[in-house]
N, C-alpha and C positions, 0 to 999 in steps of 0.2 A: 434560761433559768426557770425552774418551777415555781410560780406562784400560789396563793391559796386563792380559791375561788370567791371572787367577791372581794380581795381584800387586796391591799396593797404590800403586805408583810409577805415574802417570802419564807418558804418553808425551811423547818429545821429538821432536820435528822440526827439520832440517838440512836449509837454505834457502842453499845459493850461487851463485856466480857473477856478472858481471861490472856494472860501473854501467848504470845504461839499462835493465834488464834488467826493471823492476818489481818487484824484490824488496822492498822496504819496503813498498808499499802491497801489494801482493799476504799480506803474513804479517799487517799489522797487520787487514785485511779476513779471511783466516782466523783469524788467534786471537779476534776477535771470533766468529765462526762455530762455533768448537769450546771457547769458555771457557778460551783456552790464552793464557798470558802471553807478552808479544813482548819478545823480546830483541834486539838491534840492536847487535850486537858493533862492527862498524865506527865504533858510536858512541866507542866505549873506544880504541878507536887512533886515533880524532880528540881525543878529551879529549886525550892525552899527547902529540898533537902540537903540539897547544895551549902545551903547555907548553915542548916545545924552541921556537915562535915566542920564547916571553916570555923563554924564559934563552937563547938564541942559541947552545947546545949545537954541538957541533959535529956529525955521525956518526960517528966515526969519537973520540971522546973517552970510551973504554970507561968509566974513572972519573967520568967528567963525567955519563953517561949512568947510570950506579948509582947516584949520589947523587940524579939530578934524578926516578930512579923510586924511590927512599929516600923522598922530598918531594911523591911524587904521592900523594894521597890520592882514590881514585875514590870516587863513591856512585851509584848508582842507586837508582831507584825505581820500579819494573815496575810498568804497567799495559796493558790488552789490546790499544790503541789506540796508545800512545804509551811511551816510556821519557824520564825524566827522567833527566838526568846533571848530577851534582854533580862540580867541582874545586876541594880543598881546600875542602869547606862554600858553595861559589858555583856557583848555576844557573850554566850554559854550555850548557843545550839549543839554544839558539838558536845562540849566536856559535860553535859545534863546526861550523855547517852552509857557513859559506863556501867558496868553492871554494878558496880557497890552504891553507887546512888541511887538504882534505883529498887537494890534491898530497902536501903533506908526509907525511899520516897514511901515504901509500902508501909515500914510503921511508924510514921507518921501521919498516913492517912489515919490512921486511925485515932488520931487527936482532934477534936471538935473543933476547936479553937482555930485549928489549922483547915480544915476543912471549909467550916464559917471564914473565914477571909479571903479565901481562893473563890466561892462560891458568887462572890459579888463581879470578880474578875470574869469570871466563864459566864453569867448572866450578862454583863455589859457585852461581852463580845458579840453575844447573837442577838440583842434584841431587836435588831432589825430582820433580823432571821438569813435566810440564804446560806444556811451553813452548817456542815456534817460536823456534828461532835462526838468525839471518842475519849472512849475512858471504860470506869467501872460503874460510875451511878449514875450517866447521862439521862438513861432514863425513868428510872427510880426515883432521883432524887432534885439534879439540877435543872432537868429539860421535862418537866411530866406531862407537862403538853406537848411536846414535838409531834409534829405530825406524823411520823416513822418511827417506830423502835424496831433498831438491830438486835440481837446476843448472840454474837459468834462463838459457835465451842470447837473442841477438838479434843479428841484423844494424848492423856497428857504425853504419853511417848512418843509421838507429833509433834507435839506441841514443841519436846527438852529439844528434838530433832533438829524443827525449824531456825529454834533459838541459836543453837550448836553450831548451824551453818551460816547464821546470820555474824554473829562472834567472828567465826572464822573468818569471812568475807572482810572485816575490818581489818586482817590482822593481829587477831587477839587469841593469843596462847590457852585453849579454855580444853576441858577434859566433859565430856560427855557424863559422864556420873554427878560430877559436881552439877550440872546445868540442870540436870534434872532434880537434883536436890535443893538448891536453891530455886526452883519451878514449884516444885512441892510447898516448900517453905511460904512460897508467895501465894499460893493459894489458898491456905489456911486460915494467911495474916488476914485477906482481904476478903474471904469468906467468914471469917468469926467474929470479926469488927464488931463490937456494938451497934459504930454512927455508919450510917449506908453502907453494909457489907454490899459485898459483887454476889448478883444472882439478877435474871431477866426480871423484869416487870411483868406484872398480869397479862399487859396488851402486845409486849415484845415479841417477834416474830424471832424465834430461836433456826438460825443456819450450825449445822453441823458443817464444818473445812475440812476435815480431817481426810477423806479423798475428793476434795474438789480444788481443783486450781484458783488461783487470785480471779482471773478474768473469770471463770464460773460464778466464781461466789460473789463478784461484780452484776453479773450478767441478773444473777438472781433477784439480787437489789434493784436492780432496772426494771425486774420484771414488775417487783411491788408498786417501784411508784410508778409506772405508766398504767399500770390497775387503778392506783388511785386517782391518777388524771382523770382514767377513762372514767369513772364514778364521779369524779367533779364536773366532766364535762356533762354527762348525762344530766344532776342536777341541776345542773345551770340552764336547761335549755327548759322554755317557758313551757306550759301547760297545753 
């Protein structure tokens, strides 16, 4: 596992950007590779969107909306491959992954309120560090020190592509037009956002996927941080 030089805190890595993109199989295929725990923050704004499905919140119900994250109780369970999420003590790994949850998951992010409560959650998780986080504002906004920033993009007609196949692969009756319109939809929401809209960070090392394979754009990431090993290691050695 990679450590920080000098220190005992293991390194975090900041993995964003847009659906389609390969983020999830790309981090869960590196934290196997470097013994680093995968975080899967989008999981956490799908859990609590979860929840305005079942209480039919309104957005816009500030009160409504304090009480029903009063009533969220998140749990995970990190492992290098996969994240278990708990709502209120009930596996929802699975039911978090439908596609209307995670229309909603998206405008919801865009509520502070909601954002500020999930944020103490994804902060507790890494602060021992050893752990690739993905999402949309890992590096912007919740990890702005990690010592890696990702931004993986893609061409969105790629992008509706991967989705499309990914749909498919479960089972799910999905139409290719629709995927990419709600694709569209999703990129607006989480690019216009007022609170930490999706776009790289200054320092963020932007991979374009769009003709690269998972294991490429793996491979690529491997290449960064053993650069930056070899640059820790160079430091380290005395005078």
């Amino acid at each position: 596992m990679i450590e920080r030089a000098n220190e005992k805190k293991l390194l975090t890595v900041a993995v964003d950007g847009p659906a389609g993109t390969g983020k999830s199989t790309v981090c869960k295929l590196f934290a196997k590779k470097e013994g680093l725990t995968y975080l899967d923050t989008g999981a956490l704004y799908r859990t609590v969107a979860l929840r305005f499905i079942e209480t039919e919140i309104s957005y816009d119900d500030s009160a409504g909306i304090d009480a029903l994250l009063a009533g969220t109780k998140i749990g995970i369970k990190k492992n290098p491959d996969r994240m278990t999420v708990f709502l209120n003590g009930k596996d929802v790994t699975d039911s978090i992954r439908e596609e209307g949850v995670g229309m909603i998951a998206s405008k919801i992010s865009a509520i502070p309120r909601v954002r500020q409560h999930l944020l103490f959650i994804q902060r507790e998780a890494a602060k021992e560090g050893g752990i690739i986080a993905e999402g949309r504002d890992m590096g912007t906004v919740v990890f702005p020190d990690a010592d890696i920033k990702i931004y993986l993009d893609a061409d969105p007609a790629e992008r509706a592509r991967r989705r499309y196949c990914e749909l498919e692969s479960r089972g799910e009756r999905v139409d290719y037009s629709k995927v990419m319109e709600d694709l569209e939809i999703r990129d607006m929401q989480d690019r216009s956002r007022a609170a930490a809209p999706l776009k790289p960070s200054d320092d963020a090392i932007v991979i374009d996927t769009t003709r690269l394979g998972i294991d490429d754009v793996v491979q690529t990431i491997q290449n960064i941080a053993n650069r930056m090993k070899c640059r820790q290691h160079r430091n380290d050695r005395p005078e």
